[in-house]
C-alpha positions as CSV (number, residue, x, y, z in Angstrom):
1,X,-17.2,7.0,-21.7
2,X,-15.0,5.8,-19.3
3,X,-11.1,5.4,-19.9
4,X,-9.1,2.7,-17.9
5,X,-5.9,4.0,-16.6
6,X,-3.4,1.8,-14.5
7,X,-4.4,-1.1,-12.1
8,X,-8.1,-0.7,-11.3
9,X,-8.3,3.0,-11.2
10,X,-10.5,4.6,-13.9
11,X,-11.0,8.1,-14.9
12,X,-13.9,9.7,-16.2
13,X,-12.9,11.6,-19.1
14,X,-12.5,15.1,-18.6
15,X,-12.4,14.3,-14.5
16,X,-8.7,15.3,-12.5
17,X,-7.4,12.0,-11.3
18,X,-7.8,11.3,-7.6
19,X,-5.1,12.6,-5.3
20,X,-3.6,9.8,-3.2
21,X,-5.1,9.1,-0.1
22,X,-3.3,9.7,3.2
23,X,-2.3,6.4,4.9
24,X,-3.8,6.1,8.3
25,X,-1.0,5.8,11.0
26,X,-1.8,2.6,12.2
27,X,-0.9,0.9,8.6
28,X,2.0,3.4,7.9
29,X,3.3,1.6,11.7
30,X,2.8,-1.5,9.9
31,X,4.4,-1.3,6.5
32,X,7.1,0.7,8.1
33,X,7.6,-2.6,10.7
34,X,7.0,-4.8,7.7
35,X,9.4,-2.8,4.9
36,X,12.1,-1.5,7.2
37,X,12.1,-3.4,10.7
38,X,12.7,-6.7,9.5
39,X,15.5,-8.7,7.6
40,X,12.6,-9.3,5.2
41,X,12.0,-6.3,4.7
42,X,14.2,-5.3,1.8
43,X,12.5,-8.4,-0.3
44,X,9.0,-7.3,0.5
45,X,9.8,-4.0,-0.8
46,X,10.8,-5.6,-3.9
47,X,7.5,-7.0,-4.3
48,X,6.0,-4.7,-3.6
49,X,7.1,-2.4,-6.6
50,X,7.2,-5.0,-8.7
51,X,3.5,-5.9,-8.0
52,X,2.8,-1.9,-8.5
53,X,4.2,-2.5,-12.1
54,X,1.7,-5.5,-13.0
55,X,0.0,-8.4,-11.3
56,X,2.2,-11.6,-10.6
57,X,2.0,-14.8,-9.7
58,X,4.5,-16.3,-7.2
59,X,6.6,-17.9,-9.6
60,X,6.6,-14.9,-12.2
61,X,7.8,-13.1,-8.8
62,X,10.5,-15.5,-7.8
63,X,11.8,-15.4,-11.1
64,X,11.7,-11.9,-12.2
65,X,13.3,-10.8,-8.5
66,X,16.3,-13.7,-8.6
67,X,14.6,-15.1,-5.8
68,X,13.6,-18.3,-4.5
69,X,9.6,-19.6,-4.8
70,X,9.2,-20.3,-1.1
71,X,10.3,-16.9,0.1
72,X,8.1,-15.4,-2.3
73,X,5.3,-17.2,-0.9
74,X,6.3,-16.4,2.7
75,X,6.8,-12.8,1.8
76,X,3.3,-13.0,0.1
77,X,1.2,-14.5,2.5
78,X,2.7,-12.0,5.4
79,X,1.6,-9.0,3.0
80,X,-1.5,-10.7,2.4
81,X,-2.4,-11.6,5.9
82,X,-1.6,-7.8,7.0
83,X,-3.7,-6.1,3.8
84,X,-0.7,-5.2,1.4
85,X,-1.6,-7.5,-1.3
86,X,-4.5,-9.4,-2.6
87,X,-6.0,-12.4,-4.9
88,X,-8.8,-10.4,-7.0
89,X,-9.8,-14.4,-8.3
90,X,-9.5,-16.0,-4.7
91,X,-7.1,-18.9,-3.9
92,X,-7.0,-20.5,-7.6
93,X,-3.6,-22.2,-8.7
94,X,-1.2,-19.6,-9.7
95,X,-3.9,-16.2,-9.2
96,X,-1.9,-13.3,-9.5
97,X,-1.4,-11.1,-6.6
98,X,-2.0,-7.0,-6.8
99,X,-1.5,-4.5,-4.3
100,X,-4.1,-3.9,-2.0
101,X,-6.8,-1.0,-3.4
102,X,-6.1,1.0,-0.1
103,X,-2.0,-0.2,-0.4
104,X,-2.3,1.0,-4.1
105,X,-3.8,4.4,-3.0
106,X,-1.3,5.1,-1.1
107,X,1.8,3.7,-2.4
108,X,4.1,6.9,-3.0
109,X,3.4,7.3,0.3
110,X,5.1,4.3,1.2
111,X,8.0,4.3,-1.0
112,X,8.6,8.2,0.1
113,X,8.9,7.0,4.2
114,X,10.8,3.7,3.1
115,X,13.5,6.0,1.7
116,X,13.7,8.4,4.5
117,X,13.8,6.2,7.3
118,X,16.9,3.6,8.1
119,X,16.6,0.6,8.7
120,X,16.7,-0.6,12.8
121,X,18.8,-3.0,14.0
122,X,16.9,-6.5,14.0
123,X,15.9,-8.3,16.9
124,X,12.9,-7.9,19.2
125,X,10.3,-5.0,18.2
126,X,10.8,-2.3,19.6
127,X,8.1,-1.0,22.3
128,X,4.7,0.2,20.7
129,X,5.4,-1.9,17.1
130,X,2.4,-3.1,16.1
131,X,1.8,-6.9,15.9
132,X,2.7,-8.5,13.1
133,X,-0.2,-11.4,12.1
134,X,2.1,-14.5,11.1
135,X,1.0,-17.3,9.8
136,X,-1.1,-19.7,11.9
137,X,-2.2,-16.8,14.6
138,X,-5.9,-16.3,14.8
């Protein structure tokens, strides 16, 4: 029998739960430039944890953060184009976002490196940060 334990992780009874995975350094670079080297940042965070707690919609976001709907949506479709989040039910009207399985995995990982780390001064990336897909690149 199988038990279902948070998200879309499930246990076998009787089974140790999984130990999180390490993140591979190329996303770590990324949620590190995403979470911490960007005036965004901070909000994306947010979201983050917040998503970690239960699927949301944009608007249940932008209400439960104090936060206006279109920057959740921007904030949302960066961490969707860059794997942080997904749509389990595709691109219906108002689908819920989750963490990514992978992002999900390895989330204490994040938040633990998020905490450590200060923030760099904004501006240009520094050399060697990887590239950011924004909205409207190929």
């Amino acid at each position: 029998m199988r038990e279902r334990g948070r998200g879309s992780r499930s246990l076998d009874k009787g089974s140790a739960p999984r130990a999180p995975r390490m993140m591979s350094p190329g996303f770590r670079s990324l949620m590190w430039y995403l979470l911490c080297g960007t005036r965004g940042g901070p909000n994306r965070l947010r979201i983050l944890k917040e998503l970690e707690r239960s699927p949301a919609n944009a608007h249940q976001l932008a209400s439960s953060l104090a936060l206006d709907y279109r920057t959740v949506r921007h904030h949302l479709r960066l961490l969707e184009r860059n794997g942080a989040v997904a749509r389990p039910v595709g691109d219906a009207y108002a689908a819920p976002y989750e963490l990514s399985p992978y992002l999900a995995n390895c989330f204490p990982e994040v938040e633990a490196f998020v905490s450590v780390r200060p923030r760099t001064s904004v501006g240009l990336p520094r050399r060697g940060a990887p590239r950011l897909v924004r909205e409207g690149a190929r």
